[in-house]
Steps between C-alpha positions, in 0.01 A plus 500: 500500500691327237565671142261398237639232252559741214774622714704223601806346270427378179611135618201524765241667252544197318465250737243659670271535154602109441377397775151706540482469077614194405390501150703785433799280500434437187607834363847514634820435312781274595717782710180545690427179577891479601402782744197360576607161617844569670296756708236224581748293590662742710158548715443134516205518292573305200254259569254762560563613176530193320135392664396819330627510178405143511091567556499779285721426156556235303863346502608540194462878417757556744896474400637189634746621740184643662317188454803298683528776780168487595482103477753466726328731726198303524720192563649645765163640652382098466813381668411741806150412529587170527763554752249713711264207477747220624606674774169576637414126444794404662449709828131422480522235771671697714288801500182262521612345837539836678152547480563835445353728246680593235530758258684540172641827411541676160641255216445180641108589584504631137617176353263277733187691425621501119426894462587687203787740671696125568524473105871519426585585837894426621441466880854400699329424820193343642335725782330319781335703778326307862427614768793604734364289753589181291850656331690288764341171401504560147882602528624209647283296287656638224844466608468111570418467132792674406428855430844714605477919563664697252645697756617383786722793656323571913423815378368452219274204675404747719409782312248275282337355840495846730453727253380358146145317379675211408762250515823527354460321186531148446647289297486094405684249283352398197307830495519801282310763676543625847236474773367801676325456832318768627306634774354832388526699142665772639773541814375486771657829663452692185244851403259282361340192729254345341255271667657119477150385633286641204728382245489130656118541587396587143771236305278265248592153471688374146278269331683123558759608737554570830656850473316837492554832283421827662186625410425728132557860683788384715692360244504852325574618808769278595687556143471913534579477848810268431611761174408785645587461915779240520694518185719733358386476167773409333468314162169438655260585186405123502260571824314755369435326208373237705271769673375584165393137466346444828298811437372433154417142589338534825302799406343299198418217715316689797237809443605613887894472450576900508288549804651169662898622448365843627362369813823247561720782436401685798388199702862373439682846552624473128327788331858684423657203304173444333523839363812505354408128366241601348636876389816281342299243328258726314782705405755281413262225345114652438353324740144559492379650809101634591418834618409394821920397532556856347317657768679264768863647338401855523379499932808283560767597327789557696708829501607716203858427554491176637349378167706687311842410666413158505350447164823665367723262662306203396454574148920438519479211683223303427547404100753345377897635391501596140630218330756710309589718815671509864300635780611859619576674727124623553371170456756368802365795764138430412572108563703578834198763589258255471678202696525770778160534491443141472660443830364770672126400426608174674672593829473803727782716559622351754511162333594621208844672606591188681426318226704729276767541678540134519484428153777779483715350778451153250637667225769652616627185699436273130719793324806480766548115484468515110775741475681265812430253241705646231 
């Protein structure tokens, strides 16, 4: 379980209470809005913020290097959007001819279905997931037009396609974002296997295009399950922000949205990520939750220490450095800790030390021809 808010770093407080209160921007002084925006900037939320501030003050009560910060936030936020957009246009008429179904993941679903969490948003990828039966055909559809893989080394080729849920990631000229083509939300040899057929099966169509988003309950799901299961959680306070978003908007637009999430959870085998989702987010950002959720937390909460060891580690990793500070030696552990356990909710053993040992083998052999080098 992570640490309320009042105990975090001053630098986080004030994000966090920025970001959930808006308005009380107004209050704060030019070395806290120094503070303020290096740290927002720092967790890639400056255009969160700025869409914020934006909705909730007017301009010119703030000082102006606050008022040019957050400006150029929003510009930049625009400038994604926009890239998201033309890159989904321009692969439109390749994903059409496949026939296939397909799904947009996270940001790029955000931005098409023009929900509130995509306001200020800085994605650096576009997530695409079909069905693995038509990854082959999309793939080489996608390479005729141009589209290159990031990474290109066998093994790294074969890691993605053996043992990952997607691609490696792709990359075009003329574009700015990378493409991610997936098959699944979460590896597919990993603790966690949720059902690719439900998610698919209960995907609604975007209004005016030929793409689909996952469905309210899944995309909650999919966002906790891709903090909380496949991520270290490094600098990764965006995320749960956007959880805090999906939650607040979907559970205003649908009476049965609690019960919904509950049922997916479990349906989906993603009850533990939900918790700590939903544990985080009310902490972190007050994220109003019913008591029927509160009743849900307490029968399915996972072990005393397992919540405590891993909320304590997390609270290090997931906000953002202090602006005026270097990362210790605590702060280094609890990041290692939590890429170990990262990889290990991926792979089984077995997998996992091959993998590992690998990676180690790679490293030493790039250290010995650098020092050849020189």
């Amino acid at each position: 379980m992570l640490p309320a808010a009042s105990a975090l770093p001053d630098h986080v407080r004030l994000l966090l209470r920025a970001l959930t209160d808006a308005r009380s921007c107004a209050a704060l002084g030019e070395a806290q809005w120094d503070v303020l925006l290096r740290a927002a900037r720092a967790a890639r939320l400056l255009g969160v913020l700025a869409a914020r501030v934006g909705s909730a003050l007017a301009p010119e009560i703030l000082p102006e290097v606050a008022r040019r910060q957050l400006a150029a936030g929003r510009i930049e936020a625009r400038y994604r959007r926009q890239k998201v957009l033309h890159l989904l246009a321009t692969i439109e008429p390749l994903l059409r001819a496949s026939g296939a179904k397909i799904v947009l993941l996270k940001g790029a679903a955000y931005v098409l279905q023009d929900l509130p969490v995509a306001e200020g948003r800085l994605p650096a990828d576009v997530d695409v997931m079909v069905p693995r039966g038509a990854l082959d055909a999309l793939e080489g559809a996608l390479r005729a037009a141009g589209w290159e893989f990031e990474k290109n080394d066998p093994y790294d080729q074969h890691y993605y396609r053996a043992w990952s849920h997607e691609l490696p990631p792709l990359q075009c000229a003329g574009q700015a974002l990378e493409l991610d083509l997936h098959h699944a939300i979460l590896p597919p040899h990993g603790r966690l296997k949720p059902d690719t057929d439900a998610l698919f099966a209960s995907a609604v169509p975007i209004a005016g295009t030929p793409y689909h988003a996952l469905a309210a309950a899944d995309q909650v799901l999919h966002a906790a399950a891709h903090l909380f299961q496949d991520s270290d959680c490094t600098g990764r306070l965006r995320d749960l922000v956007d959880i805090d978003a999906l939650l607040r908007h979907y559970a205003a637009a649908a009476t049965d949205f609690w019960p919904r999430l509950i049922e997916r959870a479990h349906r989906l085998e993603l009850a533990r990520p939900l918790w700590y989702a939903l544990q985080a987010s009310r902490r972190w950002l007050d994220t109003p939750l019913p008591p029927l959720i509160d009743v849900w937390i307490e029968r399915t909460r996972p072990p005393w220490a397992l919540r405590r060891a891993f909320g304590a580690l997390a609270a290090r990793t997931l906000p953002p450095v202090d602006p005026d500070g270097e990362p210790g030696w605590r702060d280094a552990l609890a990041a290692k800790l939590l890429e170990a356990r990262a990889a290990w909710l991926r792979m089984p053993p077995p997998l996992l030390a091959y993998h590992a040992a690998h990676k180690l083998w790679r490293s030493w052999r790039a250290t010995r021809t650098a020092t050849a080098a020189t």
